[in-house]
DSSP file (Angstrom, degrees, kcal/mol; ACC not computed):
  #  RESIDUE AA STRUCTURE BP1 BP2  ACC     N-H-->O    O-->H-N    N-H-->O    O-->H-N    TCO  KAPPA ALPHA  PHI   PSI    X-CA   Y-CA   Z-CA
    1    1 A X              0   0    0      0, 0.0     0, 0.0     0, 0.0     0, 0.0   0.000 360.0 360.0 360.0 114.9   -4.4   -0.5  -23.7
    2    2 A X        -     0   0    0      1,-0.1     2,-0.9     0, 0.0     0, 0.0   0.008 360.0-115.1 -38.8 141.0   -0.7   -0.9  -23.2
    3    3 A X        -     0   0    0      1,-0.1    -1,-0.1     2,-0.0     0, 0.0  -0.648  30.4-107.9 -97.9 129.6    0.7   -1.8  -20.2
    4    4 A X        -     0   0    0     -2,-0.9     2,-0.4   123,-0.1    -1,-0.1  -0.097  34.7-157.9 -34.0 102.8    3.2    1.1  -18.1
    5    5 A X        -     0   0    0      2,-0.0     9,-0.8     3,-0.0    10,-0.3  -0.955   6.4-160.1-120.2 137.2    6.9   -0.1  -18.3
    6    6 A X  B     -A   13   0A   0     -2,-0.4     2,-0.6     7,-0.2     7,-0.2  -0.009  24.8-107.9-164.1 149.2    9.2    1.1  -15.7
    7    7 A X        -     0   0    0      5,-0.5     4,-0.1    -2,-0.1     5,-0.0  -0.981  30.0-151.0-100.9 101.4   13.2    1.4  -15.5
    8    8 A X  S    S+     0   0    0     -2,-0.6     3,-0.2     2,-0.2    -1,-0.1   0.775  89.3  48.0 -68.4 -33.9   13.8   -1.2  -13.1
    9    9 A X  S    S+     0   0    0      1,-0.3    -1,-0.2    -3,-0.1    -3,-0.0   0.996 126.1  21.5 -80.5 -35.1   16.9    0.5  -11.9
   10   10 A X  S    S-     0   0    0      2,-0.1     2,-3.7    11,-0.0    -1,-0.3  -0.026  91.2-132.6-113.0  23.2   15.6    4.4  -11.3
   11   11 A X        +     0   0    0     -3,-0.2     9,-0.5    -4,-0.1     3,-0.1   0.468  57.1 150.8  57.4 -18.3   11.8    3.3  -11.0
   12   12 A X        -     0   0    0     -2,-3.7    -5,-0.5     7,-0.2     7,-0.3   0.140  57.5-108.3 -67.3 133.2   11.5    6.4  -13.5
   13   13 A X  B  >  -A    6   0A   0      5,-4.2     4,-1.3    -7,-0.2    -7,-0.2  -0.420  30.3-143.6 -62.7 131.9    8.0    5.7  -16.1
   14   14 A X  T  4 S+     0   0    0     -9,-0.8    -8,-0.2     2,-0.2    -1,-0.2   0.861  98.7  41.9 -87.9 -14.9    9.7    4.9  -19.5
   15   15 A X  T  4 S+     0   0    0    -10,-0.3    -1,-0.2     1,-0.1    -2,-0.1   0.485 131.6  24.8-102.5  -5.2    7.2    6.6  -21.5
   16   16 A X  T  4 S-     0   0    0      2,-0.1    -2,-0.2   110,-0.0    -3,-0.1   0.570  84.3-128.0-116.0  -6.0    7.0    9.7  -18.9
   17   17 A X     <  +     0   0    0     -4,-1.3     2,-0.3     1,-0.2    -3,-0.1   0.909  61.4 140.5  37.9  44.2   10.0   10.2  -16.9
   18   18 A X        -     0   0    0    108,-0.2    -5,-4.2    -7,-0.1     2,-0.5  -0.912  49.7-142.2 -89.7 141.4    7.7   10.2  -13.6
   19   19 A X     >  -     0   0    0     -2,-0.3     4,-0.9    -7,-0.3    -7,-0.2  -0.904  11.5-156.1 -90.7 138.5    9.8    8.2  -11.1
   20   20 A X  H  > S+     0   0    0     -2,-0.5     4,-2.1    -9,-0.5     5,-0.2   0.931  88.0  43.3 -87.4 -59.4    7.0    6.1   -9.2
   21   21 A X  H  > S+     0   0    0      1,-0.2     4,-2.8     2,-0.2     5,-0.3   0.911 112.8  53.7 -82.2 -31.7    8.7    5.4   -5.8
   22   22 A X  H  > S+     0   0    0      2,-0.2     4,-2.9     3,-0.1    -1,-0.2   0.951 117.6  39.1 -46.6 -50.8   10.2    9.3   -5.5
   23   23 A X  H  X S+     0   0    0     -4,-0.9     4,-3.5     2,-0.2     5,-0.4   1.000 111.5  56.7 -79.9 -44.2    6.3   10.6   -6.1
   24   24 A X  H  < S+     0   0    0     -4,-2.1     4,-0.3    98,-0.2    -1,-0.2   0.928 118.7  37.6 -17.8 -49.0    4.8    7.5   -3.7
   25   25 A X  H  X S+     0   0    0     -4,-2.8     4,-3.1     1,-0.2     6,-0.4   0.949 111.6  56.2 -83.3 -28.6    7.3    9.2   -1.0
   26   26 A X  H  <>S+     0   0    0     -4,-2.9     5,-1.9    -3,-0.4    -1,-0.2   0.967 115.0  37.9 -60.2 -38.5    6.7   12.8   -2.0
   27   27 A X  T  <5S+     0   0    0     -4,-3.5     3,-0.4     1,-0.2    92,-0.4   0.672 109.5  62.0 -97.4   7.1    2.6   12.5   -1.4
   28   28 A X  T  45S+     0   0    0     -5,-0.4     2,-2.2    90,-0.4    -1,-0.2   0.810 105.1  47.1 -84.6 -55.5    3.1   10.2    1.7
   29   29 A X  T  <5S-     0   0    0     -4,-3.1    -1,-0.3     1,-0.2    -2,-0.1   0.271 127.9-109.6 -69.4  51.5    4.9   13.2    3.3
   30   30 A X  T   5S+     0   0    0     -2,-2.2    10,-0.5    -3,-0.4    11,-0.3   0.660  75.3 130.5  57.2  -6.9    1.8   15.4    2.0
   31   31 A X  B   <S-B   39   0B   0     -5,-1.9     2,-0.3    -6,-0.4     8,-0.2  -0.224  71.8 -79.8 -85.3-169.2    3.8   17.3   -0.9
   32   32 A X     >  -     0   0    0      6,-1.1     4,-2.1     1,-0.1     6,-0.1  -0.756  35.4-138.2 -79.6 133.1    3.0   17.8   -4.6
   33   33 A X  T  4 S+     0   0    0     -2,-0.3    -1,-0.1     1,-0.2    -7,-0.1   0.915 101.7  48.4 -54.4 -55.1    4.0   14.3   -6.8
   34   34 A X  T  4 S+     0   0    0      1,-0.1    -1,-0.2    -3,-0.1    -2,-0.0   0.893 128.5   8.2 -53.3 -62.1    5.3   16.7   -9.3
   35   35 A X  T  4 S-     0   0    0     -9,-0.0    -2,-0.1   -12,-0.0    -1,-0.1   0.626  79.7-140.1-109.2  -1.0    7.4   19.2   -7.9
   36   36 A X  S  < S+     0   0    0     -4,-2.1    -3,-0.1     2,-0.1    -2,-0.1   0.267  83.4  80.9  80.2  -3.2    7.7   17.9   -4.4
   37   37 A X  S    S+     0   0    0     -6,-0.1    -1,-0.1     2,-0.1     3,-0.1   0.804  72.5  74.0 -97.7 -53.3    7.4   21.5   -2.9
   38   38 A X  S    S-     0   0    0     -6,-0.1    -6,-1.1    -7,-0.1    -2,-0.1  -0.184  90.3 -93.6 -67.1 161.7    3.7   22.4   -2.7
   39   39 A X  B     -B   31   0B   0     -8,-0.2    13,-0.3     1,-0.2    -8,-0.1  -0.181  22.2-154.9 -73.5-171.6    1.4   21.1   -0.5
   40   40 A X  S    S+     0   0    0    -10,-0.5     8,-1.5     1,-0.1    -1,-0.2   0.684  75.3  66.3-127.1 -64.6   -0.6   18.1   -1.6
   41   41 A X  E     -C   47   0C   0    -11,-0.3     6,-0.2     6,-0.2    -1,-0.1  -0.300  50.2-169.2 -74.2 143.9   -3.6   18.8    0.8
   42   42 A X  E    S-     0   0C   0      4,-3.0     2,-0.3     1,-0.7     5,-0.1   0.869  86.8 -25.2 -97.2 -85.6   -6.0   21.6    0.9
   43   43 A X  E >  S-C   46   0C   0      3,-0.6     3,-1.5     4,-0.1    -1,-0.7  -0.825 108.9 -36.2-125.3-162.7   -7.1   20.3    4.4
   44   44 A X  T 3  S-     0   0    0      1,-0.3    -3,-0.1    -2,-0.3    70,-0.0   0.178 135.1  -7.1 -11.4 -57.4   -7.1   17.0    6.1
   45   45 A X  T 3  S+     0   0    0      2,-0.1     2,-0.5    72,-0.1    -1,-0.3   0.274 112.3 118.1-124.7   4.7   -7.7   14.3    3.3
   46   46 A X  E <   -C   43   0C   0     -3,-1.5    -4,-3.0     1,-0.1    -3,-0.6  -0.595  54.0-148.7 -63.7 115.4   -8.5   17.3    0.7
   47   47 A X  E     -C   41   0C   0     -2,-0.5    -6,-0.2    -6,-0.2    -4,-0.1  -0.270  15.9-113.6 -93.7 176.4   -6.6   17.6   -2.0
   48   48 A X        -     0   0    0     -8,-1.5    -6,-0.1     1,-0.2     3,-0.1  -0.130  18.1-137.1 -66.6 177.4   -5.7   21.1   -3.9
   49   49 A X  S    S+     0   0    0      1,-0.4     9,-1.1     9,-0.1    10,-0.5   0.768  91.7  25.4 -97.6 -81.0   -7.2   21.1   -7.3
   50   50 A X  B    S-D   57   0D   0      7,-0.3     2,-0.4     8,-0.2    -1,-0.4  -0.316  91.8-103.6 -65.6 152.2   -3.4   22.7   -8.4
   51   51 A X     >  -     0   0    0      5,-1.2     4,-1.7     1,-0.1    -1,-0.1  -0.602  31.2-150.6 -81.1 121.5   -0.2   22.5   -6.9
   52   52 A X  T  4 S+     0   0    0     -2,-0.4    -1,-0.1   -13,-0.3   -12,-0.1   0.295 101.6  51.4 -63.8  10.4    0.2   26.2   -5.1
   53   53 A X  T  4 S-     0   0    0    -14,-0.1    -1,-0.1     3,-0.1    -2,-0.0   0.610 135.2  -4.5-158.3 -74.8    3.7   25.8   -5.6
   54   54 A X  T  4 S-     0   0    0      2,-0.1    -2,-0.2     0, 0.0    -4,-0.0   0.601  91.1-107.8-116.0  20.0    3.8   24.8   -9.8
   55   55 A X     <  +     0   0    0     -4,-1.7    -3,-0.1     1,-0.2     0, 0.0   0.003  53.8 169.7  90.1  -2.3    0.4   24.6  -10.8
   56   56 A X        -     0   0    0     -6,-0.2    -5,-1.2     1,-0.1     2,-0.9   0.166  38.7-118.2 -17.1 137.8    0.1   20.7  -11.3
   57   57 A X  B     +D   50   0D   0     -7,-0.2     3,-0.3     1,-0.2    -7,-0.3  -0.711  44.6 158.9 -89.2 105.2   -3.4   19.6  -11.8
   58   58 A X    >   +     0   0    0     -9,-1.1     3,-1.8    -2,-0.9    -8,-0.2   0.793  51.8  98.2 -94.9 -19.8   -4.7   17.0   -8.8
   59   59 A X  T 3  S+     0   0    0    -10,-0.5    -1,-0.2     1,-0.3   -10,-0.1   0.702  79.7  70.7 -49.5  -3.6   -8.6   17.4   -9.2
   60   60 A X  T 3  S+     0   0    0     -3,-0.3    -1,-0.3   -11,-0.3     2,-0.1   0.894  70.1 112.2 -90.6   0.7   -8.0   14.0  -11.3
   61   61 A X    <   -     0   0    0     -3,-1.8     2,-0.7    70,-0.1    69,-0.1  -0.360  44.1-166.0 -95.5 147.0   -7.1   11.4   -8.5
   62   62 A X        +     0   0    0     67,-0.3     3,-0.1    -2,-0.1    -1,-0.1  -0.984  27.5 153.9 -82.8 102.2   -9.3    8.3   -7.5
   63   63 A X    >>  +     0   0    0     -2,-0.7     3,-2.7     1,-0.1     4,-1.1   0.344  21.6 161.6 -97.9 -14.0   -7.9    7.5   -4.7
   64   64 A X  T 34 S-     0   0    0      1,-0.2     4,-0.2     2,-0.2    -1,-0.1   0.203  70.1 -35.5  33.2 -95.0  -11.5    5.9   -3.6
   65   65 A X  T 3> S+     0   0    0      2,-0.1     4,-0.6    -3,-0.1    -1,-0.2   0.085 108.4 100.7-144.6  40.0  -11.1    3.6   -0.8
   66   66 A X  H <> S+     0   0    0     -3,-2.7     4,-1.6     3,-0.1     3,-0.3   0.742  81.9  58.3-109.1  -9.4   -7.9    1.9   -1.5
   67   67 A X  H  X S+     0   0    0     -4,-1.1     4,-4.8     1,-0.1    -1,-0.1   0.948 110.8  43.2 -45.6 -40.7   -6.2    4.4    1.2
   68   68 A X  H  > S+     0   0    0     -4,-0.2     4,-6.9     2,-0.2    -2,-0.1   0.801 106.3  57.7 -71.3  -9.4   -8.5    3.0    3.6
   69   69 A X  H  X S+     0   0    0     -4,-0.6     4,-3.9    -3,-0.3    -1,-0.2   0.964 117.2  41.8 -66.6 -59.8   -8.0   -0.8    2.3
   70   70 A X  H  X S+     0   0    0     -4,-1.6     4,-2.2     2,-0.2     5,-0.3   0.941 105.0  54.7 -37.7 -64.8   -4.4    0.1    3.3
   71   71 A X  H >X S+     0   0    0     -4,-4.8     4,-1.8    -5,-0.2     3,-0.9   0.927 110.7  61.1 -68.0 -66.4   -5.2    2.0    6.6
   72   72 A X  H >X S+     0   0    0     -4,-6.9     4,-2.1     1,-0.3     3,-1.0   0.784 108.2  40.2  -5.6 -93.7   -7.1   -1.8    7.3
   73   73 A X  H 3X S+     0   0    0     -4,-3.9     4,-1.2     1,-0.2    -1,-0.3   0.600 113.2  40.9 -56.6 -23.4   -4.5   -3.5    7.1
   74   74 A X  H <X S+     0   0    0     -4,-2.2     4,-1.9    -3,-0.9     5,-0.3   0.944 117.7  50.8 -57.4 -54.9   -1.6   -2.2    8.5
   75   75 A X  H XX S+     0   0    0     -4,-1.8     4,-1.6    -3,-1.0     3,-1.0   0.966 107.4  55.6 -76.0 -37.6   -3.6   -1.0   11.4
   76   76 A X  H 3X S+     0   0    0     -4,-2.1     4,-2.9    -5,-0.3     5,-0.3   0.853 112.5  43.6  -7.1 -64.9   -5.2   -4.7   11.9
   77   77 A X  H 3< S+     0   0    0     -4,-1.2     4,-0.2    -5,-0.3    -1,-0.2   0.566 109.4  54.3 -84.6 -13.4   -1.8   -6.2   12.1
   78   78 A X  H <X S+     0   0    0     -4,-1.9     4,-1.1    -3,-1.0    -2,-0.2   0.581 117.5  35.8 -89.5 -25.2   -0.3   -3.7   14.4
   79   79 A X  H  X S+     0   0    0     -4,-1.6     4,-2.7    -5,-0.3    -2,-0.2   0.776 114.7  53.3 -96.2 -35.2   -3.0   -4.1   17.0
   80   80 A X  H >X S+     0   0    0     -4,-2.9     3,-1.7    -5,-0.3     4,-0.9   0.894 109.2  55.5 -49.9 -76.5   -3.5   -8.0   16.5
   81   81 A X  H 3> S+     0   0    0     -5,-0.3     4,-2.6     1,-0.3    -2,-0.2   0.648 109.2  47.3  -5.4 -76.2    0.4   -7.7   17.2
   82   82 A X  H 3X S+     0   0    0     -4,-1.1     4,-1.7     2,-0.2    -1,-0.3   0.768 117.3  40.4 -28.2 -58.7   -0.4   -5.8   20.5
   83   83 A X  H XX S+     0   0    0     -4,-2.7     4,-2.8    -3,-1.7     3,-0.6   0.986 106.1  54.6 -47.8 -71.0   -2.7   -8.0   21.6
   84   84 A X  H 3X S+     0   0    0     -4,-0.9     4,-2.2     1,-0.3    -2,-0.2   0.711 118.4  40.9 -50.9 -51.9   -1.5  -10.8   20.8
   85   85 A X  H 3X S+     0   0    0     -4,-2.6     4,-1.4    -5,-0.3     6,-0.3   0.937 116.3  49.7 -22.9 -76.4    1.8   -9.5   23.0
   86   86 A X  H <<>S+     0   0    0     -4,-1.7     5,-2.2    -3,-0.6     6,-0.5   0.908 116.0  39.5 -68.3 -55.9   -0.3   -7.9   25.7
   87   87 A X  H ><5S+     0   0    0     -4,-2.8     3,-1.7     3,-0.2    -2,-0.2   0.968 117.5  58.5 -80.9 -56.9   -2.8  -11.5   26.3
   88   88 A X  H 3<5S+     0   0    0     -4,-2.2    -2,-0.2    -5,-0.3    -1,-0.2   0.845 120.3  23.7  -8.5 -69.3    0.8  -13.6   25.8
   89   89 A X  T 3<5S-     0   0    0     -4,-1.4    -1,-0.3    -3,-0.2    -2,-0.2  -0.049 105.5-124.3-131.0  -6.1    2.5  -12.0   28.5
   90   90 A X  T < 5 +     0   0    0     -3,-1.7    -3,-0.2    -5,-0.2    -4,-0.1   0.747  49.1 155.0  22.6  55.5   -0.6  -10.8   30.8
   91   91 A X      < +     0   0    0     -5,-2.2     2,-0.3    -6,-0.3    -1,-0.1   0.810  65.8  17.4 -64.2 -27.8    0.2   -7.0   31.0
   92   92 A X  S    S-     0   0    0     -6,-0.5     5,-0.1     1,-0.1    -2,-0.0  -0.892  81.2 -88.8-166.4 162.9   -3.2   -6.4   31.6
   93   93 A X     >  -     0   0    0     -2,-0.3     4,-1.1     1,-0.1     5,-0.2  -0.209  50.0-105.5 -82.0 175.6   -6.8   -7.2   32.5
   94   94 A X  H  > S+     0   0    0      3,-0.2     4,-3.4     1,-0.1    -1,-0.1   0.921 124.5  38.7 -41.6 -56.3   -9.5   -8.5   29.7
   95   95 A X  H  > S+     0   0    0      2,-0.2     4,-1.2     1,-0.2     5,-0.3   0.890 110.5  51.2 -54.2 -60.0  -11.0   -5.1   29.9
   96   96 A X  H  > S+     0   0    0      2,-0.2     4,-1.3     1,-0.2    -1,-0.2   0.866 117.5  49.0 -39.8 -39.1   -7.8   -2.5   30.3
   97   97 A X  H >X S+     0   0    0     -4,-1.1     4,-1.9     1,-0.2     3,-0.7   0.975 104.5  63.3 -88.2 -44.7   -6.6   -4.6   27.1
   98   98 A X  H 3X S+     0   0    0     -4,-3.4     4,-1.9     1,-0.2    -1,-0.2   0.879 111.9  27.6 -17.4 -54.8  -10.0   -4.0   25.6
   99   99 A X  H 3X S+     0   0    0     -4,-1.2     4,-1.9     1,-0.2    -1,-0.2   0.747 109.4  66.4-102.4  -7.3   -9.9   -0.3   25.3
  100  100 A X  H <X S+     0   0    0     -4,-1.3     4,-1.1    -3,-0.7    -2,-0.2   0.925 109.2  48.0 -78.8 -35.4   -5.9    0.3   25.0
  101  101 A X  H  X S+     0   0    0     -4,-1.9     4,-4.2     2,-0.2    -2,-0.1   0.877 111.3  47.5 -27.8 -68.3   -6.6   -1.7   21.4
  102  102 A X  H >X S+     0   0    0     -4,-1.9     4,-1.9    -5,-0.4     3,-0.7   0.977 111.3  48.7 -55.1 -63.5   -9.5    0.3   20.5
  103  103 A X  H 3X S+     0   0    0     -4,-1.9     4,-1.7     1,-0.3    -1,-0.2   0.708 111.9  51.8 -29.0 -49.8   -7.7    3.5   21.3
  104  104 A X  H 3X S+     0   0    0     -4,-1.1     4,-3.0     1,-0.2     5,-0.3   0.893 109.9  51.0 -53.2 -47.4   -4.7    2.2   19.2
  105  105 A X  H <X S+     0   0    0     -4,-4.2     4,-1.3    -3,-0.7    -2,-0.2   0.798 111.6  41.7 -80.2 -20.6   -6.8    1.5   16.4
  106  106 A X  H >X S+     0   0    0     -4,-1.9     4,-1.7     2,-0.2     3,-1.2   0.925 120.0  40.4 -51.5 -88.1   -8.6    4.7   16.1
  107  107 A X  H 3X S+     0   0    0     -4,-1.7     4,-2.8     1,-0.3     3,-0.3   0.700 122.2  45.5 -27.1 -58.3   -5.4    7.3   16.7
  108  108 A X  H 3X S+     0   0    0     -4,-3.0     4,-1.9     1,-0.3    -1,-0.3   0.850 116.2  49.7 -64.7 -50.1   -3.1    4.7   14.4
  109  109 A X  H <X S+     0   0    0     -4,-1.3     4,-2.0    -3,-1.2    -1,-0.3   0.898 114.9  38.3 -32.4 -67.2   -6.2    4.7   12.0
  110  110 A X  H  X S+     0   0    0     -4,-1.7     4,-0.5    -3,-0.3     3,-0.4   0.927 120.3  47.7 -68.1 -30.6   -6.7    8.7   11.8
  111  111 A X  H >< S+     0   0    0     -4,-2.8     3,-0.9    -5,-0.3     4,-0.4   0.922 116.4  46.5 -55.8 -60.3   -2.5    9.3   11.7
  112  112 A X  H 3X S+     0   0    0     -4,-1.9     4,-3.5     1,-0.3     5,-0.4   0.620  95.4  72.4 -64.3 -37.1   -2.3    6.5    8.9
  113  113 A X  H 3X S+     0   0    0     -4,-2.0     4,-2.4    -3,-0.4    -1,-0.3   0.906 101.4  42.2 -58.5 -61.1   -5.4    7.9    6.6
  114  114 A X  H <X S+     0   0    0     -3,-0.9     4,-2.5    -4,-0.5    -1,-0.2   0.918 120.3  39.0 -68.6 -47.3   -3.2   11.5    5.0
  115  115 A X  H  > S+     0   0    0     -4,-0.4     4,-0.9     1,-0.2    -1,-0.2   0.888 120.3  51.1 -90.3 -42.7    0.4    9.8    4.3
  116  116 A X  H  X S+     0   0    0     -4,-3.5     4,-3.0    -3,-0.2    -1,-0.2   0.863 114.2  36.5 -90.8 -51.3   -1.4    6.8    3.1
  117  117 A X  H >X S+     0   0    0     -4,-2.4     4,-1.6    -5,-0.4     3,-1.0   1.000 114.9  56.6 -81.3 -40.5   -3.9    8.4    0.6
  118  118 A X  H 3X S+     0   0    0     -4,-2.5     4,-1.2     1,-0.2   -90,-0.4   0.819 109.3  51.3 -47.4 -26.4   -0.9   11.3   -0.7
  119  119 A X  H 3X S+     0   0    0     -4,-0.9     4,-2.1   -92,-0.4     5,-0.3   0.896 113.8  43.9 -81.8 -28.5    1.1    8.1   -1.5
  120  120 A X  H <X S+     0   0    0     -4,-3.0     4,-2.6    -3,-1.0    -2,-0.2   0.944 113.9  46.1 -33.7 -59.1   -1.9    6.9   -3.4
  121  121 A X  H  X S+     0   0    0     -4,-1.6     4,-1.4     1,-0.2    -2,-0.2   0.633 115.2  50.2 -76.8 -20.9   -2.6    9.9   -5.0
  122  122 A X  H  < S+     0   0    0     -4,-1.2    -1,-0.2    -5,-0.3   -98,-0.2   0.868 100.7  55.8 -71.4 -49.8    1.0   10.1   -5.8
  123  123 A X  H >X S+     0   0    0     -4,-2.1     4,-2.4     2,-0.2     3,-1.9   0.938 109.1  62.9 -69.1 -75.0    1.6    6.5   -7.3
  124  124 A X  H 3<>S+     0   0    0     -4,-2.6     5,-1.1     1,-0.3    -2,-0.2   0.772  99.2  46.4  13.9-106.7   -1.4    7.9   -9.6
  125  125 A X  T 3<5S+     0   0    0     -4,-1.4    -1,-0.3     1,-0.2    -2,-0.2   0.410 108.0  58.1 -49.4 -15.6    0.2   10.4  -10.9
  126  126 A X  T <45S+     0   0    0     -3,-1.9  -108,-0.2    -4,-0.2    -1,-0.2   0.790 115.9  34.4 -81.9 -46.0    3.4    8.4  -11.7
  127  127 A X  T  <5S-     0   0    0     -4,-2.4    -2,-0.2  -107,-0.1    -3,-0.1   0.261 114.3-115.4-100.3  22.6    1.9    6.1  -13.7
  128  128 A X  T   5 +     0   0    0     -5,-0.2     2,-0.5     1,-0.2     5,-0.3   0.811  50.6 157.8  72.9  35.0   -0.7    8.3  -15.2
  129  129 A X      < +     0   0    0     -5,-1.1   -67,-0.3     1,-0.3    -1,-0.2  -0.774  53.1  15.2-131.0 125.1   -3.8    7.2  -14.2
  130  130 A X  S    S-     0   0    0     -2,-0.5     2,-0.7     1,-0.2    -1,-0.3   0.943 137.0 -38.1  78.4  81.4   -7.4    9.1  -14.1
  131  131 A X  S >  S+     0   0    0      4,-0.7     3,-2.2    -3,-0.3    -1,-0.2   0.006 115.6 106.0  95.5 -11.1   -6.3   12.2  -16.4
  132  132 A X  T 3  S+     0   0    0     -2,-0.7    -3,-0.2     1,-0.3    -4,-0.2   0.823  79.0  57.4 -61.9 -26.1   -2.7   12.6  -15.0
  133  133 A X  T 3  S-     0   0    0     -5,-0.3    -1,-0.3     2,-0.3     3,-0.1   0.520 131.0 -93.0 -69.7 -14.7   -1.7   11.2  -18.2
  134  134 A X  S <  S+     0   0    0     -3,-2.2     2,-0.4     1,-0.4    -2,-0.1  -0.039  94.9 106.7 105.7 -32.0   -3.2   13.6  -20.3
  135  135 A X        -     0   0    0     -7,-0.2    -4,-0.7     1,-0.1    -1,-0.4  -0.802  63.4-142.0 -91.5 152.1   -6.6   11.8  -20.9
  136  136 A X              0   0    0     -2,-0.4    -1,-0.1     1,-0.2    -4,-0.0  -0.195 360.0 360.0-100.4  38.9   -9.6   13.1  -19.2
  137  137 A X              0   0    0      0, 0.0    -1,-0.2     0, 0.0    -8,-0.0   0.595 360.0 360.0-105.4 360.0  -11.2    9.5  -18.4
């Protein structure tokens, strides 16, 4: 299988025109990779099947667990951070620091999980991948 090559300057697929960082940013803010106007989500982490807005087809993306891989690690390194700051500096007791962590890592968790899988699901669809391309594999 050939490998996707890319327009270094405008990011743009050279054998599609999809621009890859344009759709990344379109399905982080929740819109459609295609026309950027429709919504991307049906609800929370549910996508449309079709773009309400130009009928793109979404029913094809994997997006499988590499939002959550994501949502790890960011939110990992933003709460070590905290800690690591907060036990430095001794804002606060073992316990206080205990649950202000947890707390972080939830909320940060649930915000992180929709703008993280639309850019998934987005990146996808720029490069053509699980039936966005035209094959149904």
């Amino acid at each position: 299988m050939p490998v996707e090559q890319f327009d270094p300057d405008t990011g743009a697929s050279l054998s599609e025109g999809r621009p890859l960082f344009q759709s990344m940013l379109r399905g982080l803010f929740g819109k459609c990779p295609n026309c950027g106007e429709g919504e991307l989500f049906a609800r929370y982490l549910k996508t449309h099947d079709t773009c309400p807005h130009c009928g793109e087809a979404l029913h094809h993306h994997r997006a499988d667990d590499l939002p959550a891989y994501l949502n790890i690690f960011i939110v990992g390194h933003v709460v070590i951070g905290l800690m690591v700051l907060i036990m430095k500096f001794d804002l606060m007791g073992m316990w206080t620091t205990m649950f202000v962590t947890m707390a972080a890592c939830v909320l940060t968790a649930f915000y992180l999980m929709r703008p993280l899988k639309g850019m998934v699901v987005g990146s996808q669809w720029a490069l053509g991948m699980h039936g966005f391309g035209g094959d149904e594999t």
